[in-house]
mmCIF file of the N, C-alpha and C atoms, coordinates in Angstrom:
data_MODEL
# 
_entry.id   MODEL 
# 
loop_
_atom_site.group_PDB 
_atom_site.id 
_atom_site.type_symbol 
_atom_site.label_atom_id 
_atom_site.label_alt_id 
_atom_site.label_comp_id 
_atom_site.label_asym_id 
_atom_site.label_entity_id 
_atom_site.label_seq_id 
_atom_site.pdbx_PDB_ins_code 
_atom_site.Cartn_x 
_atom_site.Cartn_y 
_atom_site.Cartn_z 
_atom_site.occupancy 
_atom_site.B_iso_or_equiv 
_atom_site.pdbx_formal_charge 
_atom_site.auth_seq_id 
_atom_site.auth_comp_id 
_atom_site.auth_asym_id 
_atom_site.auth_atom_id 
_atom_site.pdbx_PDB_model_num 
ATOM 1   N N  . UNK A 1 1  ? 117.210 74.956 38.310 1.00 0.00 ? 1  UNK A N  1 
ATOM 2   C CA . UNK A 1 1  ? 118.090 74.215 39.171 1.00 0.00 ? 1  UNK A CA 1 
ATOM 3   C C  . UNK A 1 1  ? 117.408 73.801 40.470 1.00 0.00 ? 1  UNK A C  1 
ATOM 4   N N  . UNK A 1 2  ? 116.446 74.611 40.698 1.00 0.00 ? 2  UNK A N  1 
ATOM 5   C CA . UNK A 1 2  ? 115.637 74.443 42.201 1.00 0.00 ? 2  UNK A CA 1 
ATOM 6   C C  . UNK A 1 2  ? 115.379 72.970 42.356 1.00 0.00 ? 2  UNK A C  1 
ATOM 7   N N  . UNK A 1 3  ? 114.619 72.197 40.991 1.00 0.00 ? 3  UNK A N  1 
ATOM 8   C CA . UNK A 1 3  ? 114.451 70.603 41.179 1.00 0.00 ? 3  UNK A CA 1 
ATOM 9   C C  . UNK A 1 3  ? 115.523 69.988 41.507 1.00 0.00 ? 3  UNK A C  1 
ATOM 10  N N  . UNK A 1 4  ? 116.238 69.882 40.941 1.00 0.00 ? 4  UNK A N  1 
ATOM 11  C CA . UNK A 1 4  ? 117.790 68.966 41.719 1.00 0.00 ? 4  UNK A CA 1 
ATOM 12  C C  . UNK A 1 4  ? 118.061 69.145 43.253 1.00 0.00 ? 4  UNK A C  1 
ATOM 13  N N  . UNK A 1 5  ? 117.273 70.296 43.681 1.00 0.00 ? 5  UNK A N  1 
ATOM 14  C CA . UNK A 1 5  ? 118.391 70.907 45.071 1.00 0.00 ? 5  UNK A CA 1 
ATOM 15  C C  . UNK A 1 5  ? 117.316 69.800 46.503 1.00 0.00 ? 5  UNK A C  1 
ATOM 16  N N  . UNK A 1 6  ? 118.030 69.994 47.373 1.00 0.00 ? 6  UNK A N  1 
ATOM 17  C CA . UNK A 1 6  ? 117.425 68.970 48.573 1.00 0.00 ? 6  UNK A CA 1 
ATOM 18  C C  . UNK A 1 6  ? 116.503 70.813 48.898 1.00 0.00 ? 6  UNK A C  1 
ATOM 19  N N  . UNK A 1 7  ? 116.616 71.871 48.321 1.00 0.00 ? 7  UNK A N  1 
ATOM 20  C CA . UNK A 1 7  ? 115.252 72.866 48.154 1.00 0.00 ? 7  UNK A CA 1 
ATOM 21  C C  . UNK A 1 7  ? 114.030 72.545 47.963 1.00 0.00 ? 7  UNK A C  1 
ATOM 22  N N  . UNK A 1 8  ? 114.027 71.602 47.155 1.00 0.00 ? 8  UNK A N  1 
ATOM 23  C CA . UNK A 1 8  ? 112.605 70.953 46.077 1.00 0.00 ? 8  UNK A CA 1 
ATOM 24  C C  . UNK A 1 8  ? 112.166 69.821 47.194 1.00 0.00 ? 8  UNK A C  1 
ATOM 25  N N  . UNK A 1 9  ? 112.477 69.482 47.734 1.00 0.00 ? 9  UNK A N  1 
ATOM 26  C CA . UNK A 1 9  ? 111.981 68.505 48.886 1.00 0.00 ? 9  UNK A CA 1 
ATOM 27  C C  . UNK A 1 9  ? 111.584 68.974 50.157 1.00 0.00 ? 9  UNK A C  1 
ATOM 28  N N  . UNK A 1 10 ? 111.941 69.840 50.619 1.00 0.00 ? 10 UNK A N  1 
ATOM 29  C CA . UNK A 1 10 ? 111.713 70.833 51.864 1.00 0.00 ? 10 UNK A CA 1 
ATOM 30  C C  . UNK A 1 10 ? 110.586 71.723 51.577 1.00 0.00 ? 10 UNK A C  1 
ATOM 31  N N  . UNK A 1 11 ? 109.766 71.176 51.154 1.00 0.00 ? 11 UNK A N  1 
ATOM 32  C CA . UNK A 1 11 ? 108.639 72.488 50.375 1.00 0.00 ? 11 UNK A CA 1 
ATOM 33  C C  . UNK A 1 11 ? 107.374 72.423 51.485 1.00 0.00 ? 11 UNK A C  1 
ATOM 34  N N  . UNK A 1 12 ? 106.753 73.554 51.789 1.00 0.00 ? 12 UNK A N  1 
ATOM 35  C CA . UNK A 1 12 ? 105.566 73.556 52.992 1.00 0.00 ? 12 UNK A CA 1 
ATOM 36  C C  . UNK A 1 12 ? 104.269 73.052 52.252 1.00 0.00 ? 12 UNK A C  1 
ATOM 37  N N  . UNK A 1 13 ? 104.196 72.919 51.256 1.00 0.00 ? 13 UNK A N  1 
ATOM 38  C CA . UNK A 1 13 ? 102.847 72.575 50.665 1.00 0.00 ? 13 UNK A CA 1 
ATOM 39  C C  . UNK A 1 13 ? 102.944 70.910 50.379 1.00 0.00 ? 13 UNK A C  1 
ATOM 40  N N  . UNK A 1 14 ? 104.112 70.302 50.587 1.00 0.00 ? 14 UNK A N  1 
ATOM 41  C CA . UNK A 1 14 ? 104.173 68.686 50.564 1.00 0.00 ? 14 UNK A CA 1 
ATOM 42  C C  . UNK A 1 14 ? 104.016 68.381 51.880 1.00 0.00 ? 14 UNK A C  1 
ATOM 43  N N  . UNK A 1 15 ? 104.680 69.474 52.885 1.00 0.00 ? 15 UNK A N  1 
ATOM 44  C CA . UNK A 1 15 ? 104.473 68.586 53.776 1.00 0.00 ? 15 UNK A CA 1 
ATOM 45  C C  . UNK A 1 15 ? 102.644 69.361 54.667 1.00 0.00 ? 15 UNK A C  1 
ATOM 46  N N  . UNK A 1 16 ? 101.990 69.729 53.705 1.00 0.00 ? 16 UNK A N  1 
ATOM 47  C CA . UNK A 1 16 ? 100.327 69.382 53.997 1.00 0.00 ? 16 UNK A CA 1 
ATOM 48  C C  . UNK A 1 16 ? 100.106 68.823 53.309 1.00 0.00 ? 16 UNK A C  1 
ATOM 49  N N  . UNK A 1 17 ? 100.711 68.300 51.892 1.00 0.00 ? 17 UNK A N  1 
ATOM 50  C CA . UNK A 1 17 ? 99.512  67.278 51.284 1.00 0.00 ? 17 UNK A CA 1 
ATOM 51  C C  . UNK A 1 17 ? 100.604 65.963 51.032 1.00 0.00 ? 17 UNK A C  1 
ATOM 52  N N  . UNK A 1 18 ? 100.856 64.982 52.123 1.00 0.00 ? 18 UNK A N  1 
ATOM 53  C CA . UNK A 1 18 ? 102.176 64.440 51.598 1.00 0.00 ? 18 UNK A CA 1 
ATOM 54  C C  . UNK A 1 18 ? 101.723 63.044 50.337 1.00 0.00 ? 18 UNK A C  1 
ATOM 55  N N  . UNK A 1 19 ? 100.248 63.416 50.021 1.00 0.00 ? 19 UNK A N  1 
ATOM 56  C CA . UNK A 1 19 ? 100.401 62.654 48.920 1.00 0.00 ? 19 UNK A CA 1 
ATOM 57  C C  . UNK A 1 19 ? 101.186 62.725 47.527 1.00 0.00 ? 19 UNK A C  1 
ATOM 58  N N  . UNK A 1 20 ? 101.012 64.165 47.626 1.00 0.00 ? 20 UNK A N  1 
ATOM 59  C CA . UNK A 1 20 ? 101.749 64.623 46.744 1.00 0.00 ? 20 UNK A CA 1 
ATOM 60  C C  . UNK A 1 20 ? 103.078 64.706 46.314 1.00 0.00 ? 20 UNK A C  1 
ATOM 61  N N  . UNK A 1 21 ? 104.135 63.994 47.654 1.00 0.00 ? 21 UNK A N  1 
ATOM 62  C CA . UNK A 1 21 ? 105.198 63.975 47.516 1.00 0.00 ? 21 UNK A CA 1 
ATOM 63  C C  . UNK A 1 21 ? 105.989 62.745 46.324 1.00 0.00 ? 21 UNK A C  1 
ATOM 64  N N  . UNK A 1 22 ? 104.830 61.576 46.220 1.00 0.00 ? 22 UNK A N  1 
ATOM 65  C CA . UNK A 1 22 ? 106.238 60.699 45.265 1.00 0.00 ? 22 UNK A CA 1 
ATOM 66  C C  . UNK A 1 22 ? 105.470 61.476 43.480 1.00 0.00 ? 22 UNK A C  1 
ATOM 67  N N  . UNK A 1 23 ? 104.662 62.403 43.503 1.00 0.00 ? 23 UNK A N  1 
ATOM 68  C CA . UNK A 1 23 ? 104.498 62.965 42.015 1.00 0.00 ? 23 UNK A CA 1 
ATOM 69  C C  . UNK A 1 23 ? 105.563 63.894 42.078 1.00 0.00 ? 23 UNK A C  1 
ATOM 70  N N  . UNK A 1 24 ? 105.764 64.636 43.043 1.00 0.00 ? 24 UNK A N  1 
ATOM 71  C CA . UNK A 1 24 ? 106.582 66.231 42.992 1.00 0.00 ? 24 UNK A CA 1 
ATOM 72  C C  . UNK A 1 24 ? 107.964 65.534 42.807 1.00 0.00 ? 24 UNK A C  1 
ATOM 73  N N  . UNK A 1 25 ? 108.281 64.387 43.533 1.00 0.00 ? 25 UNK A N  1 
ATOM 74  C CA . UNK A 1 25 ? 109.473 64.233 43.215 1.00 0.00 ? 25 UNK A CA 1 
ATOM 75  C C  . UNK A 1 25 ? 110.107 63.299 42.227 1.00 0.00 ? 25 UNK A C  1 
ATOM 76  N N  . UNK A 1 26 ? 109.354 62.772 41.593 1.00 0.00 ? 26 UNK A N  1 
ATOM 77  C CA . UNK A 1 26 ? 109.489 61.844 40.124 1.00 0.00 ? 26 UNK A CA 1 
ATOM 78  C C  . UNK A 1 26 ? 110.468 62.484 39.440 1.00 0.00 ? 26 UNK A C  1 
ATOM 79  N N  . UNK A 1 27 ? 111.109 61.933 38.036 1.00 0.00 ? 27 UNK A N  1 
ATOM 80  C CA . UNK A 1 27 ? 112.123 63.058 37.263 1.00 0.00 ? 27 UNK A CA 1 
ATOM 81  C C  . UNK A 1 27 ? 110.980 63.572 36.698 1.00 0.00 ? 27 UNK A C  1 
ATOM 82  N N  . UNK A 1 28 ? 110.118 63.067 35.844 1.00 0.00 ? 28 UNK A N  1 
ATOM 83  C CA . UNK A 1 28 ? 109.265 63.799 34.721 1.00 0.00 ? 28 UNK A CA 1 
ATOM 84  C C  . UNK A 1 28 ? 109.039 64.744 35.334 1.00 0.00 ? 28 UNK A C  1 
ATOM 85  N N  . UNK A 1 29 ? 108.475 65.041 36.603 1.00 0.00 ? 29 UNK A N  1 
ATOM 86  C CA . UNK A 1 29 ? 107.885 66.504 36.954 1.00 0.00 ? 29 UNK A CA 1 
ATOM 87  C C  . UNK A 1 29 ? 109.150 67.761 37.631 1.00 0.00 ? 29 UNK A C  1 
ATOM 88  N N  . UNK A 1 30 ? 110.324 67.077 37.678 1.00 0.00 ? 30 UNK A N  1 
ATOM 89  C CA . UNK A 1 30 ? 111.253 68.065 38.438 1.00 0.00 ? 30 UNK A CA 1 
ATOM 90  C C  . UNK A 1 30 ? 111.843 68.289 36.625 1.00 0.00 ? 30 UNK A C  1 
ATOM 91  N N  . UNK A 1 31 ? 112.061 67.411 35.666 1.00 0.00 ? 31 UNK A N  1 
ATOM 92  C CA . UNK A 1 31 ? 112.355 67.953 34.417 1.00 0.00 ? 31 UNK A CA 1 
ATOM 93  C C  . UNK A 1 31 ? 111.786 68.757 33.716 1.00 0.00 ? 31 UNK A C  1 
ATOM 94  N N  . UNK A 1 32 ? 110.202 68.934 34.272 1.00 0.00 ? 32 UNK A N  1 
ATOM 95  C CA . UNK A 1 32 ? 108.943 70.034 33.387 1.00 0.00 ? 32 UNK A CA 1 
ATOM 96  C C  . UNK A 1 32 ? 109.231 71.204 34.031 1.00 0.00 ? 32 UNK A C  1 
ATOM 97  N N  . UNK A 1 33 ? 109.639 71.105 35.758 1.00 0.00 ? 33 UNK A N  1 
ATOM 98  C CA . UNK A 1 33 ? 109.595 72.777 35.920 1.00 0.00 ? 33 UNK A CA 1 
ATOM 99  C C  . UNK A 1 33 ? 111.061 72.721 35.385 1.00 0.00 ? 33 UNK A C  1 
ATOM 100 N N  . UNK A 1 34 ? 112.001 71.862 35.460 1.00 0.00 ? 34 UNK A N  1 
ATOM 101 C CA . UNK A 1 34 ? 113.280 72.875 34.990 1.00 0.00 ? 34 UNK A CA 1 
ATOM 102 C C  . UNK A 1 34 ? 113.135 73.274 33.694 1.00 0.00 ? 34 UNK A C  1 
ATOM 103 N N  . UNK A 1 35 ? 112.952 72.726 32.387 1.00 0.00 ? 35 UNK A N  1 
ATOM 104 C CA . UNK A 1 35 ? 112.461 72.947 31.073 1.00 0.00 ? 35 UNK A CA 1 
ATOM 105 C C  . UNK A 1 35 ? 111.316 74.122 30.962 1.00 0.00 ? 35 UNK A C  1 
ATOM 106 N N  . UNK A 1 36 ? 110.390 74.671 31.788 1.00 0.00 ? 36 UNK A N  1 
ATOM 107 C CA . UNK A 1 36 ? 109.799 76.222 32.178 1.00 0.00 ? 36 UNK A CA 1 
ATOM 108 C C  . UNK A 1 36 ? 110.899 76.931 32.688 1.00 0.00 ? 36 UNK A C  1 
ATOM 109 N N  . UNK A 1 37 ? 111.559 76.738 33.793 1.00 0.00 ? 37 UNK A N  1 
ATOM 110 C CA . UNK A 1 37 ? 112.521 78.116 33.824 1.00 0.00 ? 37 UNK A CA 1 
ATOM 111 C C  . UNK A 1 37 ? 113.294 77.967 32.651 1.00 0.00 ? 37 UNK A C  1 
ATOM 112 N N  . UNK A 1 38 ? 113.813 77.174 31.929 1.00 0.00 ? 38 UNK A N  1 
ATOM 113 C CA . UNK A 1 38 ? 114.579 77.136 30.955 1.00 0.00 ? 38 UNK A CA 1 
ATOM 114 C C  . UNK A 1 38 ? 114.483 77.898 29.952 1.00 0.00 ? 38 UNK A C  1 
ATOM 115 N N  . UNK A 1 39 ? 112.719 77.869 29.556 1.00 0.00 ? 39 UNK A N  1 
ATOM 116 C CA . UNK A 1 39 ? 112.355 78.945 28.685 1.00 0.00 ? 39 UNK A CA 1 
ATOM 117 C C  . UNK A 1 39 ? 112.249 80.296 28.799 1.00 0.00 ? 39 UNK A C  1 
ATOM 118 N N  . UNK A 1 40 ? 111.716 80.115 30.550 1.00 0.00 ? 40 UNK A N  1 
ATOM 119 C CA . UNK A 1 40 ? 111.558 81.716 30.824 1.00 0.00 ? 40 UNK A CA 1 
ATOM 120 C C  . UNK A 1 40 ? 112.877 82.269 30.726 1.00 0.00 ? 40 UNK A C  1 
ATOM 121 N N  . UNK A 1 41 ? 113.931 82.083 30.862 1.00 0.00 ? 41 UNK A N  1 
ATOM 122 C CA . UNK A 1 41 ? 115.540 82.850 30.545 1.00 0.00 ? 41 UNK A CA 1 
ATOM 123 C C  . UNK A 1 41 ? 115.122 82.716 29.650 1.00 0.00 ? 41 UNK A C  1 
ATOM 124 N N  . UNK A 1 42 ? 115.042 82.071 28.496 1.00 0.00 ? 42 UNK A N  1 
ATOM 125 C CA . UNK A 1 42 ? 115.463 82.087 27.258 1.00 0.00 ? 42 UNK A CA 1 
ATOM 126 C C  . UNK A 1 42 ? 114.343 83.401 25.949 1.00 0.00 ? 42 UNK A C  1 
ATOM 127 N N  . UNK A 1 43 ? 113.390 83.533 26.844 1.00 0.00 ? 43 UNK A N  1 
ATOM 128 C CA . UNK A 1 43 ? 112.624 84.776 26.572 1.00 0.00 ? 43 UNK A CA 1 
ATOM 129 C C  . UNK A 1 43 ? 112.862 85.869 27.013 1.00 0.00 ? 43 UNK A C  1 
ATOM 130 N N  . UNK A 1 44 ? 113.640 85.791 28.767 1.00 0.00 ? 44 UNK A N  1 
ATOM 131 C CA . UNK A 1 44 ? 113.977 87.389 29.155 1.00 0.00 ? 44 UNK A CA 1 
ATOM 132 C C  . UNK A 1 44 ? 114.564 87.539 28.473 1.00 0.00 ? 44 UNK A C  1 
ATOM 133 N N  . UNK A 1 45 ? 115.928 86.535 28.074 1.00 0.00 ? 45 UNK A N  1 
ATOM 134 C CA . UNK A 1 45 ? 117.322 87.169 27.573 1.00 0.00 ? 45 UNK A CA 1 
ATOM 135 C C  . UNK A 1 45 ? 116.558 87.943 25.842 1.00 0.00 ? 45 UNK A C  1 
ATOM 136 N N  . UNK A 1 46 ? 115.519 87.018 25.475 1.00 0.00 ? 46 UNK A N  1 
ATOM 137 C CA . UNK A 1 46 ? 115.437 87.675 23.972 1.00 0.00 ? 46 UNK A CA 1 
ATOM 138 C C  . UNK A 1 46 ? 115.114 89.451 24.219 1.00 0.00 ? 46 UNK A C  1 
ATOM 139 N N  . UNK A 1 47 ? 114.146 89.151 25.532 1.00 0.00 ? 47 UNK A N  1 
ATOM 140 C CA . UNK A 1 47 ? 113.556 90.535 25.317 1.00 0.00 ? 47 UNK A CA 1 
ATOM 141 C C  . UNK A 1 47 ? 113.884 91.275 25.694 1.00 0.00 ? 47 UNK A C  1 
ATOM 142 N N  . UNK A 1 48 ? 114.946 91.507 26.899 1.00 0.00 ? 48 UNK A N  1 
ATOM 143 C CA . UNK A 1 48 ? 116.323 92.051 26.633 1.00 0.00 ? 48 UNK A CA 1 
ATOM 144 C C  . UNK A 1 48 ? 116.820 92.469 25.754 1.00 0.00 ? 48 UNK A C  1 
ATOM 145 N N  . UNK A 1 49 ? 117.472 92.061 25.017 1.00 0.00 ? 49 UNK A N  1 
ATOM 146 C CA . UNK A 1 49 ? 117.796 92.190 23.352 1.00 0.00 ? 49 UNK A CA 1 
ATOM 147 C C  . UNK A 1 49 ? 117.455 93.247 22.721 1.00 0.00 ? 49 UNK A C  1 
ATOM 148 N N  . UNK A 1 50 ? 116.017 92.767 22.773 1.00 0.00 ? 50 UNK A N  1 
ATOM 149 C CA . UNK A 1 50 ? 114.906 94.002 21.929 1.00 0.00 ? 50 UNK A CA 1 
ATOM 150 C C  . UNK A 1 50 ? 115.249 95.350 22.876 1.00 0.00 ? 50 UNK A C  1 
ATOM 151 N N  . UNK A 1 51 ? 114.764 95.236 23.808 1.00 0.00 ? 51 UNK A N  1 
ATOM 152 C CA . UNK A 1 51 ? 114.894 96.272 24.648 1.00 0.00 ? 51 UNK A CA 1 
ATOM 153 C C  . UNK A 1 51 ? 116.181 97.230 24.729 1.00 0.00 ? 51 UNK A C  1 
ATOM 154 N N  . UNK A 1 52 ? 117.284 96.649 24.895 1.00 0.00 ? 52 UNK A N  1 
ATOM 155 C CA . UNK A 1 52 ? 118.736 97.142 24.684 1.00 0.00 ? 52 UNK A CA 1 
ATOM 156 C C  . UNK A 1 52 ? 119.433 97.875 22.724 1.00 0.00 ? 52 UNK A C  1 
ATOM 157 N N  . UNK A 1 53 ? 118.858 96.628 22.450 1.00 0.00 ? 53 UNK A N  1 
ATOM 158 C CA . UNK A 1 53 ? 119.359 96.893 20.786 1.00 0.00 ? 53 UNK A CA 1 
ATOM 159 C C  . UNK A 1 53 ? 117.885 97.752 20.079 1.00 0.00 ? 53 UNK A C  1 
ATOM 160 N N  . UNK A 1 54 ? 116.846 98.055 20.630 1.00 0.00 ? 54 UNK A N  1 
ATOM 161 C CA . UNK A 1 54 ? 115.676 98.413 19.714 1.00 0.00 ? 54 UNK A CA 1 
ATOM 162 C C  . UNK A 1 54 ? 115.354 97.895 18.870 1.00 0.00 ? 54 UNK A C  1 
ATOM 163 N N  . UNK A 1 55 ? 115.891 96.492 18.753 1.00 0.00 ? 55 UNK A N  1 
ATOM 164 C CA . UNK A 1 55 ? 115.226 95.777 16.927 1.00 0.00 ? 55 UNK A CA 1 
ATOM 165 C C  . UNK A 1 55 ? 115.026 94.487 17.179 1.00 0.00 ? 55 UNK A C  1 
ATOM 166 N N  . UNK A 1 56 ? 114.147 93.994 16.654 1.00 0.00 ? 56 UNK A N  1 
ATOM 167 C CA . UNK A 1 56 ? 113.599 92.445 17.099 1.00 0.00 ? 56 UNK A CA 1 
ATOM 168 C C  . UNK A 1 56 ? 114.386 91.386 15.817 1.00 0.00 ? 56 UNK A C  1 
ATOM 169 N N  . UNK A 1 57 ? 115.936 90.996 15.766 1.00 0.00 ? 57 UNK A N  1 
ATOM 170 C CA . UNK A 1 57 ? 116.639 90.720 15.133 1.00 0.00 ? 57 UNK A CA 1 
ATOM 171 C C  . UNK A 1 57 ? 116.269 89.024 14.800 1.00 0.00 ? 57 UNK A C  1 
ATOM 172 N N  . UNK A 1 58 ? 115.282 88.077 15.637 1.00 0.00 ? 58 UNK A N  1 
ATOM 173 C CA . UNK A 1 58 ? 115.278 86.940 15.724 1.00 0.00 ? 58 UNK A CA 1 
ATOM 174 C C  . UNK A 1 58 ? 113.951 86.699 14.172 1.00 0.00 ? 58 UNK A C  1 
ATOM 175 N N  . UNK A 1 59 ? 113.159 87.757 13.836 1.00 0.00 ? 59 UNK A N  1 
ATOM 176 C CA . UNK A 1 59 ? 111.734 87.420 13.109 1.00 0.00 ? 59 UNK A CA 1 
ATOM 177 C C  . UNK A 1 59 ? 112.645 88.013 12.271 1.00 0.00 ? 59 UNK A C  1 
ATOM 178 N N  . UNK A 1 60 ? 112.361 87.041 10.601 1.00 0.00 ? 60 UNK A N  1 
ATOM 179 C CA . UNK A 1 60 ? 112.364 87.914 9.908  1.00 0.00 ? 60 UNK A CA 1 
ATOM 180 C C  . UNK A 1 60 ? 111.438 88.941 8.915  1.00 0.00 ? 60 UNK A C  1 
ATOM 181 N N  . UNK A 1 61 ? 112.197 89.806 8.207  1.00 0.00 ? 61 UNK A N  1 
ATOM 182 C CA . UNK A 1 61 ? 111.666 90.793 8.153  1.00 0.00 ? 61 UNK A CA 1 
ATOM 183 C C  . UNK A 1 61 ? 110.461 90.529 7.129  1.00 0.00 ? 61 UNK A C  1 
ATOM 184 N N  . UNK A 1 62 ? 108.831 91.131 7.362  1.00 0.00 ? 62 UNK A N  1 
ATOM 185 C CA . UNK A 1 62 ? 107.689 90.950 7.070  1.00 0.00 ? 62 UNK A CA 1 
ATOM 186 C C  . UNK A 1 62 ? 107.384 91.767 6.050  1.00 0.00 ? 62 UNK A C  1 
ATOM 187 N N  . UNK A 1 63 ? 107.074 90.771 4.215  1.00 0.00 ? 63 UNK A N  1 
ATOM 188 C CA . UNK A 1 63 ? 106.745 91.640 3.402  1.00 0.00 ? 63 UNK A CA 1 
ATOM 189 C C  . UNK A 1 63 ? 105.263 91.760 3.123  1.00 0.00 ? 63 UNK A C  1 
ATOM 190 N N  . UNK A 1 64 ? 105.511 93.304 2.579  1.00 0.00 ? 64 UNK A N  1 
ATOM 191 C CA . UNK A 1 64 ? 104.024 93.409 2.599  1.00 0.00 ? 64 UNK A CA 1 
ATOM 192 C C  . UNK A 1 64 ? 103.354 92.461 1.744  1.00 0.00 ? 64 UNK A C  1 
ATOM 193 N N  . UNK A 1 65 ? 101.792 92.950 1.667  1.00 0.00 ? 65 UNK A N  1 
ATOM 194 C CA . UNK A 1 65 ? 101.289 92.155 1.223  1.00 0.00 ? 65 UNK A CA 1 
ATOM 195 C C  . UNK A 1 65 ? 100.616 92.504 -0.137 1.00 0.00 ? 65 UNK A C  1 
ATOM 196 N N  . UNK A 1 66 ? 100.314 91.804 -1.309 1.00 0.00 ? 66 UNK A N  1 
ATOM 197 C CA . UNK A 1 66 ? 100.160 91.857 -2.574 1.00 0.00 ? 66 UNK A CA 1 
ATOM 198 C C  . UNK A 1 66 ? 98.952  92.540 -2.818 1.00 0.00 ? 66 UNK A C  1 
ATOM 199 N N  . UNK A 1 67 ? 98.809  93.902 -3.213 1.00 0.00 ? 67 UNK A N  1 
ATOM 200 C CA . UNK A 1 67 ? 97.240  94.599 -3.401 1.00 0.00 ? 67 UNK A CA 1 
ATOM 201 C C  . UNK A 1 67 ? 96.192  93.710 -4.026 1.00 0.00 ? 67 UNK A C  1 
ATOM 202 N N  . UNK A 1 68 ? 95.044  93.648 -3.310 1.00 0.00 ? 68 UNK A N  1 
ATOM 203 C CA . UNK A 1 68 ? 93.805  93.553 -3.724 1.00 0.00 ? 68 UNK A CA 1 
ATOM 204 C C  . UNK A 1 68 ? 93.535  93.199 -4.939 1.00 0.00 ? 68 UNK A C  1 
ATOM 205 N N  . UNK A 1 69 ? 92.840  92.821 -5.605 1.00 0.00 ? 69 UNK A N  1 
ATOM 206 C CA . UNK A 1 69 ? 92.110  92.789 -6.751 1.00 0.00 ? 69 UNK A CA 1 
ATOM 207 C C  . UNK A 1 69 ? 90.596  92.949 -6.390 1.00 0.00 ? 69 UNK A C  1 
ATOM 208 N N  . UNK A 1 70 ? 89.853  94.208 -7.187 1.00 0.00 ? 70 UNK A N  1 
ATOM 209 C CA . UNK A 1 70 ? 88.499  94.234 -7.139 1.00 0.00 ? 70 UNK A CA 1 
ATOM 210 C C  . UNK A 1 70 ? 87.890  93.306 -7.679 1.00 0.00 ? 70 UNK A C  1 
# 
């Protein structure tokens, strides 16, 4: 949400490099960091999960594998 906010414009590192300001504030680049936090929830919450329930319910379950032949 930080990209949408008049937050994302008030930033100390634009205003030393203010070239950088019409890239930081384009949509494509305020849509890439929101689409990264997007994921990062979407990994705590999994690993959470694991952590709370003890079982990694999203993979499924891994069969072994077919013995050897000499």
């Amino acid at each position: 949400m930080v990209p949408w906010t008049a937050w994302w414009s008030r930033n100390f590192f634009l205003d030393l490099e203010p070239r950088l300001r019409p890239i930081m504030e384009s949509v494509v680049v305020r849509l890439a960091f929101a689409m990264v936090g997007v994921v990062t929830v979407l990994g705590g919450t999994r690993d959470l999960f694991v952590v709370f329930f003890g079982h990694d319910d999203v993979r499924p379950e891994s069969t072994p594998a077919p013995p050897r032949e000499s």
